[in-house]
C-alpha positions in Angstrom: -44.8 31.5 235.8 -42.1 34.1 234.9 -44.1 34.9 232.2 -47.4 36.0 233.7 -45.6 37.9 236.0 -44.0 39.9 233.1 -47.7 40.0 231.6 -49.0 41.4 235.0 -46.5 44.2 235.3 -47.1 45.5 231.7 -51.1 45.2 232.5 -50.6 47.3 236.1 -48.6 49.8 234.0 -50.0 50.0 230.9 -52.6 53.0 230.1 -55.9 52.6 230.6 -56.6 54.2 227.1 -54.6 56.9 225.5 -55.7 60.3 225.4 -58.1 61.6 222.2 -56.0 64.8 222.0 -52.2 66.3 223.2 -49.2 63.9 223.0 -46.6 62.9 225.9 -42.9 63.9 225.4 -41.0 61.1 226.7 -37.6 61.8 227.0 -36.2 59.7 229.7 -33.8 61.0 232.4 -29.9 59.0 232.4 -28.7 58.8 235.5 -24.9 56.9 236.8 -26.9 53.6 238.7 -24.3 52.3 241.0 -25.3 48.7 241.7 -22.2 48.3 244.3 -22.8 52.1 246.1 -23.9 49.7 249.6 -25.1 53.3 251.0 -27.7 54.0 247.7 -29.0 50.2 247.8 -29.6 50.5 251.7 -31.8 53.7 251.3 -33.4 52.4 248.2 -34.4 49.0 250.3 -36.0 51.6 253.3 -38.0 53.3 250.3 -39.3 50.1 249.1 -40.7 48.7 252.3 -42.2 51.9 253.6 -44.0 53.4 250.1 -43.8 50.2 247.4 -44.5 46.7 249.6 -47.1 47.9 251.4 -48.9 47.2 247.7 -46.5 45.4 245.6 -44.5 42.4 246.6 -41.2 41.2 245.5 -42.0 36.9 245.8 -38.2 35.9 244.9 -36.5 38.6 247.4 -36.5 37.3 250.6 -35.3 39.4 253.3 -32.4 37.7 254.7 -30.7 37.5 251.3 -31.5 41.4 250.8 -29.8 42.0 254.0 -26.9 39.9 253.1 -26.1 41.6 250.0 -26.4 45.2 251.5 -24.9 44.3 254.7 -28.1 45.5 256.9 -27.6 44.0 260.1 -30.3 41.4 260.5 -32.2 43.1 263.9 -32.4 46.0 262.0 -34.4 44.4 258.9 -36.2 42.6 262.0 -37.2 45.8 263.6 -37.6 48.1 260.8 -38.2 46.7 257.8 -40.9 44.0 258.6 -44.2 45.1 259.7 -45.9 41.8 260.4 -45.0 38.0 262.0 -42.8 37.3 259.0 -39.7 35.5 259.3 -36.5 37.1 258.3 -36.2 33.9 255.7 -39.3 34.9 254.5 -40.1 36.3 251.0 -40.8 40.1 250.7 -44.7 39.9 250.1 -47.1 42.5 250.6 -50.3 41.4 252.6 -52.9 43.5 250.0 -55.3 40.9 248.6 -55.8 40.5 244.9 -58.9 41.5 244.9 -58.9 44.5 247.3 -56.0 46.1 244.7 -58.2 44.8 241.7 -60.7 47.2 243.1 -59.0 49.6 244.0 -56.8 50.2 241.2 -58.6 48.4 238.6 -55.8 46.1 238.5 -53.6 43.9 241.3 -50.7 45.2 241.7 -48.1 43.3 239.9 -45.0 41.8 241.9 -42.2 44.2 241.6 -39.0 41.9 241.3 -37.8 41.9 238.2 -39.4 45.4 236.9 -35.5 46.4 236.8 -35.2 43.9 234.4 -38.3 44.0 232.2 -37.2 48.2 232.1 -34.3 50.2 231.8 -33.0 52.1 234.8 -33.4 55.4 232.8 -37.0 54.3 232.3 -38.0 53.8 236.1 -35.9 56.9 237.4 -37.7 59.1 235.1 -41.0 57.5 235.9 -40.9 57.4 239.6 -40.1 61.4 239.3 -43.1 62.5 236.1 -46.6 61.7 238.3 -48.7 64.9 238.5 -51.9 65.8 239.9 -55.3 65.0 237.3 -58.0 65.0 238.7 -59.9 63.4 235.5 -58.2 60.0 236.7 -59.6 57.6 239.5 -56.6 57.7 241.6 -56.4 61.8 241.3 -53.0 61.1 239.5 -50.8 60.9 236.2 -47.6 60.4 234.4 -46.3 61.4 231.7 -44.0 58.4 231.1 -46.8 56.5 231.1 -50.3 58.0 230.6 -53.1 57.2 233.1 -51.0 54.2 234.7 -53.0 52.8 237.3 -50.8 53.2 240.7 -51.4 56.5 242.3 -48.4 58.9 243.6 -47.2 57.2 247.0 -44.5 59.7 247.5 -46.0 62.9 246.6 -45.3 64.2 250.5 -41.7 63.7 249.5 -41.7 65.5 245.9 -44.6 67.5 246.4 -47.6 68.5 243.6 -46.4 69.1 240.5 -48.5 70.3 237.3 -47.3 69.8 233.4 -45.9 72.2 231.5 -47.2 71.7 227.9 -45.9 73.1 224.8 -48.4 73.1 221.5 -46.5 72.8 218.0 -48.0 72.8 214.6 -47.1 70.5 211.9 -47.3 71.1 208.1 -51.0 69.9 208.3 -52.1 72.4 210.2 -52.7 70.0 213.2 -51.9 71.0 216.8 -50.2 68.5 219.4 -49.9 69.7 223.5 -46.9 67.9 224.8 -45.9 68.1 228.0 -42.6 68.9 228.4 -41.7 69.7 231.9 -43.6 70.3 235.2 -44.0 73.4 237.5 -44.1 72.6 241.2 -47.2 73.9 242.8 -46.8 72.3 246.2 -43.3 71.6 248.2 -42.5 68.8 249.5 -40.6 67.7 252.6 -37.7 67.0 250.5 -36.3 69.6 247.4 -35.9 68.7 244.5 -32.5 67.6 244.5 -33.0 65.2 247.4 -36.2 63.6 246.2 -34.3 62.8 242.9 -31.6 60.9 245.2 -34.0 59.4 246.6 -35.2 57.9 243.5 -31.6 57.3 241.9 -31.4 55.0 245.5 -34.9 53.2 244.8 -34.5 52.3 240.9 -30.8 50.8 242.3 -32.5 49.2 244.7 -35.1 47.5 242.1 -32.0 47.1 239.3 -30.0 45.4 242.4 -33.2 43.2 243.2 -33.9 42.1 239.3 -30.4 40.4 239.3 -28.9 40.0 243.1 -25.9 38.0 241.7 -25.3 40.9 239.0 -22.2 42.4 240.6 -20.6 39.1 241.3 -21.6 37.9 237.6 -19.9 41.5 236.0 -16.8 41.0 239.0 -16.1 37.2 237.7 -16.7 38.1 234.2 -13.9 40.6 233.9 -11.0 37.9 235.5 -12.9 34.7 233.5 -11.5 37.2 230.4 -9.0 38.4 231.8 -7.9 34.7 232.7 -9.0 33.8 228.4 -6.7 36.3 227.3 -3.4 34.8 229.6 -4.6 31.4 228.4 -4.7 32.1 224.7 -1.2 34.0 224.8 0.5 30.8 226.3 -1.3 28.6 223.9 -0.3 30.7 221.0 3.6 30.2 222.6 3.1 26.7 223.3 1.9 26.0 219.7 5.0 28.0 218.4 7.3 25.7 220.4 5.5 22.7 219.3 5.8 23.8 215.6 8.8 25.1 215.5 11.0 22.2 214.2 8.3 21.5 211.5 8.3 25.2 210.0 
């Protein structure tokens, strides 16, 4: 099962085909992911539910657990973050049919709960920020993380329209590659730039968080389980020195 899932998310992100000329720069944007910042994992959930599940779902998050974890009183999930006459207990599904997004996109949408762990944080923060308008696709959109990737640009009220900055090199062929290597904003959006970047710092947090709920709790007992080892293996090495002692 885990497997097809895996297989569905690379098929509802990869390319359609890859372009007969230019060349992508991909150069991926680090950013500090903080998967115990309460505040970035509670935005990040609102993002989610309002732009992503209305067309992705997240089958093994259920909403109850979510609020647990990032200490969202339970009326407010209730109130604002379900949209239908699911349960709190319920899992987080979207109610797109298959084959409504297989028309529409080409491709269902794939579920979206453990995309944080089939890619890197750096990988998801860079792509939720690189869509720009082409016209030449179906959806009217683009990135350059990942050419001609199916999902159009939900957010784009938020970042506003941005257009690709190419620069053409030459190698020792003679040959001549267009990369894009930045974007020029052609259309604000209601946030600026700095703020729609937070925003998606909170949302990739928010889908690392979900890959692996138990991940803070596994790094928290990990450090005392060594820290523990360590203790342990100094008072066996005294303990085996006492032992020994008369036979040395």
């Amino acid at each position: 099962m885990k497997y097809r899932l895996l297989l569905l998310i690379i098929g509802f992100l990869a390319p359609a085909s890859v372009p007969a000329a230019g060349g992508y720069d991909i150069r991926l944007d680090h950013y500090d992911y903080g998967i115990k910042d309460r505040i970035s994992l509670q935005n990040g959930a609102r993002l989610f539910v309002n732009y992503c599940l209305s067309c992705h779902s997240a089958h093994f998050m259920r909403y109850n657990r979510m609020a647990e974890d990032l200490g969202i009183p339970e009326q407010v999930v209730r109130e604002n973050m379900i949209f239908d006459d699911r349960k709190i207990a319920d899992p987080m599904t979207t109610t797109l049919a298959k084959e409504d997004g297989e028309a529409w996109f080409g491709i269902a949408p794939p579920d979206l709960t453990l995309i944080g762990k089939l890619r890197d944080p750096d990988w998801l923060y860079t792509f939720l920020r690189s869509f720009y308008k082409d016209d030449s696709t179906v959806s009217g959109w683009n990135n350059s993380v990942f050419p001609n990737v199916a999902m159009p640009h939900v957010m784009w009220t938020k970042q506003g329209i941005q257009k690709p900055v190419y620069t053409t090199s030459v190698d020792d062929a003679g040959y001549e590659t267009r990369k894009i290597t930045g974007f020029e904003l052609v259309r604000e959006g209601t946030l600026t730039q700095e703020e729609f970047d937070h925003a998606m710092e909170d949302l990739t947090n928010f889908l690392y968080y979900m890959a692996e709920p138990s991940r803070a709790d596994r790094i928290r007992w990990g450090v005392w389980t060594m820290f523990f080892l360590l203790i342990f293996a100094v008072l066996t090495w005294f303990l085996k020195r006492e032992y020994w002692r008369d036979v040395h």
